[in-house]
C-alpha positions as CSV (number, residue, x, y, z in Angstrom):
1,X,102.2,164.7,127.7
2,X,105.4,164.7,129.6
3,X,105.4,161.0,130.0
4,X,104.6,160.5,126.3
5,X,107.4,162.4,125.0
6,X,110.2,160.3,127.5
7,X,108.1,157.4,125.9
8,X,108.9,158.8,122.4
9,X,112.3,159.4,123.3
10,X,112.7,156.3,124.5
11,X,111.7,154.2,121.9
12,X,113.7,157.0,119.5
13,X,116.8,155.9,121.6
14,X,116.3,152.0,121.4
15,X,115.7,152.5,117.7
16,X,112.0,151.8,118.0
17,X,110.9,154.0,114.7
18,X,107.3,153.3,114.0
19,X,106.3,153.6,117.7
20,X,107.7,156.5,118.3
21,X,106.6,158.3,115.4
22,X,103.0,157.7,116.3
23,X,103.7,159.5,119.7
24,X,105.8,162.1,118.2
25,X,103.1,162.6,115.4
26,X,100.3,162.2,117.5
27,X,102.3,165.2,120.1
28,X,103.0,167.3,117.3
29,X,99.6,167.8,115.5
30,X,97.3,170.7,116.6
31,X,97.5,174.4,117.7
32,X,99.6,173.5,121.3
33,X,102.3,171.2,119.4
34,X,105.3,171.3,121.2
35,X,108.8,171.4,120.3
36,X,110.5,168.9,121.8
37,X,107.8,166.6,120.2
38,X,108.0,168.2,116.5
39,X,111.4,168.0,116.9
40,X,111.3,164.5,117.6
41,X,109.3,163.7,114.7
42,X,111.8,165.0,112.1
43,X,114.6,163.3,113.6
44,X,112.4,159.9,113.3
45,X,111.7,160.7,109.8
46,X,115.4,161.1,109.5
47,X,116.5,157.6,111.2
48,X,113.4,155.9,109.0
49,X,115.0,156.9,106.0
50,X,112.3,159.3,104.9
51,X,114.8,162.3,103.9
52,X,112.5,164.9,102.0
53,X,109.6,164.5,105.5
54,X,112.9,165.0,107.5
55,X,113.9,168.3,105.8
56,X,110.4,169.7,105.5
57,X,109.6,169.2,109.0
58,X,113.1,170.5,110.0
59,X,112.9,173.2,107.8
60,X,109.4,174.4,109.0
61,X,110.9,174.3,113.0
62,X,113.7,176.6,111.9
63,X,110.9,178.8,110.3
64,X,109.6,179.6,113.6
65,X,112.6,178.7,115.4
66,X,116.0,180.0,113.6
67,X,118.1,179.0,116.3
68,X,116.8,175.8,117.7
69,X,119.6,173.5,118.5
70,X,118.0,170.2,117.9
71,X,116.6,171.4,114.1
72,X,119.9,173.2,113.4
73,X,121.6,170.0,113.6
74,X,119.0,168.0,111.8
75,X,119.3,170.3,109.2
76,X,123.0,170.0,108.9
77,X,122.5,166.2,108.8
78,X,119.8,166.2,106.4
79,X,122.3,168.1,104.0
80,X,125.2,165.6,104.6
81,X,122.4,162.9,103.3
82,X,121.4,165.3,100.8
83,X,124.9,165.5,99.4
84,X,125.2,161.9,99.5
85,X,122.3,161.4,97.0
86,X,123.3,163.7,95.1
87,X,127.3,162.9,94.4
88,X,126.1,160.1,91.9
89,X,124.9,163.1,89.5
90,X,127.9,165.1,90.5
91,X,130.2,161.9,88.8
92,X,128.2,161.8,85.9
93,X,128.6,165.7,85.4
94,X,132.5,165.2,86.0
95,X,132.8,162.4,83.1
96,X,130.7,164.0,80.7
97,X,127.7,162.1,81.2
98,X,125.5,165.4,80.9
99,X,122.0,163.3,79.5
100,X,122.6,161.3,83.1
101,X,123.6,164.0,85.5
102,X,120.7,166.1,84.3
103,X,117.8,163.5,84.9
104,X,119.8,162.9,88.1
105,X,120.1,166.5,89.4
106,X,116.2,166.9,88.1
107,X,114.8,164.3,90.3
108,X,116.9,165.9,93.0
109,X,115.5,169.4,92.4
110,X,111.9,167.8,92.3
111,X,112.2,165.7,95.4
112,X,113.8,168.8,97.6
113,X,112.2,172.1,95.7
114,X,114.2,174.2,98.1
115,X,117.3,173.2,98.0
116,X,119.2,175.8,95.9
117,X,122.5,172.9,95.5
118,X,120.5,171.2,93.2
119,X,119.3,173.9,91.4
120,X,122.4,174.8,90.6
121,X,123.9,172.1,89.8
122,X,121.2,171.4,87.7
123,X,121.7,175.0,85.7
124,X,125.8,174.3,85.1
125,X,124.7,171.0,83.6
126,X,121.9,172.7,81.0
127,X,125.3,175.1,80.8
128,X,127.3,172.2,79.3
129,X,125.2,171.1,77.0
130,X,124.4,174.7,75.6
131,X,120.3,175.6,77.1
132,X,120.7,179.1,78.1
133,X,117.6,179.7,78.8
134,X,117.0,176.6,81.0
135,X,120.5,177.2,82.8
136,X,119.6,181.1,83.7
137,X,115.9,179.6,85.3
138,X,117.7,177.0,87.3
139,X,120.9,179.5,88.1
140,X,117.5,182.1,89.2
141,X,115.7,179.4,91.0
142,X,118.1,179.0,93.4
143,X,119.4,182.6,93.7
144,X,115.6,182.9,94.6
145,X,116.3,180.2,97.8
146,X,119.4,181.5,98.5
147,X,120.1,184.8,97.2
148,X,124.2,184.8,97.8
149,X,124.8,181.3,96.5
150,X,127.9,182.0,95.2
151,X,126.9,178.8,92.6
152,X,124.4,180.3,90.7
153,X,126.0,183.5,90.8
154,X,128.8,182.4,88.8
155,X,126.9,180.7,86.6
156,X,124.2,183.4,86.0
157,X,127.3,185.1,84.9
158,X,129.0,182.2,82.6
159,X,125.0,182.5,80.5
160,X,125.7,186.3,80.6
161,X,128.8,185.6,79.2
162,X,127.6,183.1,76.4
163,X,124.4,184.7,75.3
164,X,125.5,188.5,76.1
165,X,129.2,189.0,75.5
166,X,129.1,192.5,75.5
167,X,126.8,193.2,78.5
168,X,128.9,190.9,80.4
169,X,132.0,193.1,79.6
170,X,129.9,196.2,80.7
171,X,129.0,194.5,83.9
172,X,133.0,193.2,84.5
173,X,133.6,197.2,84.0
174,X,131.2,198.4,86.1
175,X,131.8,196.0,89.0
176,X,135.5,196.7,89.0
177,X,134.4,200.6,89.1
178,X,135.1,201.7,85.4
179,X,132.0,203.5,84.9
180,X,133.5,205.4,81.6
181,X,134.0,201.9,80.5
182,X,130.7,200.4,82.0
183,X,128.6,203.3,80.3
184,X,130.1,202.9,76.9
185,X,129.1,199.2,76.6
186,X,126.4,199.6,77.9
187,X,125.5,202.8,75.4
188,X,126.7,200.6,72.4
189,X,124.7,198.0,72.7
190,X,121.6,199.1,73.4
191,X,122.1,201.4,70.2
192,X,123.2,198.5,68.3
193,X,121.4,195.2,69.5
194,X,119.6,196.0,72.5
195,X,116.1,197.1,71.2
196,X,116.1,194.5,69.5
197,X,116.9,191.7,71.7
198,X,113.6,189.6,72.5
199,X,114.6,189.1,76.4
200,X,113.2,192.1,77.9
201,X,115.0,191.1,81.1
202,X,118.4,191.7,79.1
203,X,116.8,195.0,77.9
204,X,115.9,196.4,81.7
205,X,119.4,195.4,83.0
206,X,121.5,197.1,80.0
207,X,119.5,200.1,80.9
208,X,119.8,200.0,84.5
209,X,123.4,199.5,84.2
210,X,123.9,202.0,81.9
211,X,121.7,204.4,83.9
212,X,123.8,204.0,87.0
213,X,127.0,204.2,85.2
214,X,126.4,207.7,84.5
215,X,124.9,208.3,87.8
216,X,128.4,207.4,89.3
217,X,130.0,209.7,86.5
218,X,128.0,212.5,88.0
219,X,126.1,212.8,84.3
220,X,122.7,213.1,86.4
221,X,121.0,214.3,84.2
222,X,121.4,211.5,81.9
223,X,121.7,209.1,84.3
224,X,117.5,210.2,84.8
């Protein structure tokens, strides 16, 4: 096995792609796979051109391996190429082009299902042209992948924003600390709108917020 992985080095080396991906492959398969070989394979998957195999496979080492040199910088080059792809949506987003940007940024989000960027990216373009709903499953999608993607953070809160002014007010207070401010909004409009809103989501939150709002104004027993 030894002398078949220097072979699939080798050939990797001298740019010889098809032979050695069938050793790499053929090194990698099975229970007793080893590294160095599974390794080898995404990095020939990478050099072939064959960019969603590349990130799977590197993706899977780091699974088992977080800090295994070789995938880490795969990974890192698998992103650049990523990136590449994907700044031809990102101009079409910056001139407008919305219709364009979003089929883009969709086949993006299809071909690499865990990439949180082009969730995103995809959930500020449904933004622009005014889906709410389709921009908060995007902007939740890749919160789900990456849950401090500053990204889809802000844009959760730009939909907040545009569909729930007022809870987004109460959540502004609440972060900053005003929890007499927090606990009012939040009071106000569940008594006004909130029991009627048809997102139970929205519902769940405005209680929460409201709940711990009054927990941090020592009202305990209505916080409960």
């Amino acid at each position: 096995n030894r002398t078949q992985l220097e072979d699939g080095w080798r050939y990797f080396r001298n740019k010889y792609y098809d032979k050695a991906h069938k050793i790499f492959y053929n090194l990698s398969r099975g229970q007793s796979k080893g590294l160095d070989a599974w390794n080898g394979l995404a990095w020939t998957y990478l050099r072939m051109g064959q960019l969603k195999k590349a990130d799977e496979e590197f993706q899977s080492i780091l699974h088992k391996h977080p800090r295994f040199i070789g995938a880490l910088e795969g990974a890192r080059e698998v992103e650049y190429e990523k990136m590449k792809k994907a700044a031809h949506a990102k101009n079409y987003f910056s001139i407008g082009k919305y219709t364009i940007a979003q089929n883009k940024f969709d086949e993006l989000s299809k071909e690499f299902p865990r990439w949180p960027y082009a969730h995103a990216q995809l959930g500020y373009v449904n933004l622009q042209t005014n889906d709410y709903e389709k921009a908060r499953s995007n902007f939740k999608k890749a919160l789900e992948l990456d849950p401090v993607n500053e990204t889809a953070i802000s844009g959760l809160e730009a939909v907040q924003k545009s569909t729930y002014p007022e809870l987004y007010h109460a959540e502004q207070a609440y972060k900053k600390g005003d929890y007499k401010t927090s606990a009012r909004a939040y009071s106000d409009y569940l008594d006004e709108i909130g029991e009627a809103s048809p997102d139970s989501e929205i519902i769940r939150n405005a209680y929460n917020g409201l709940g711990w709002s009054l927990y941090y104004k020592k009202q305990y027993t209505m916080a409960i």
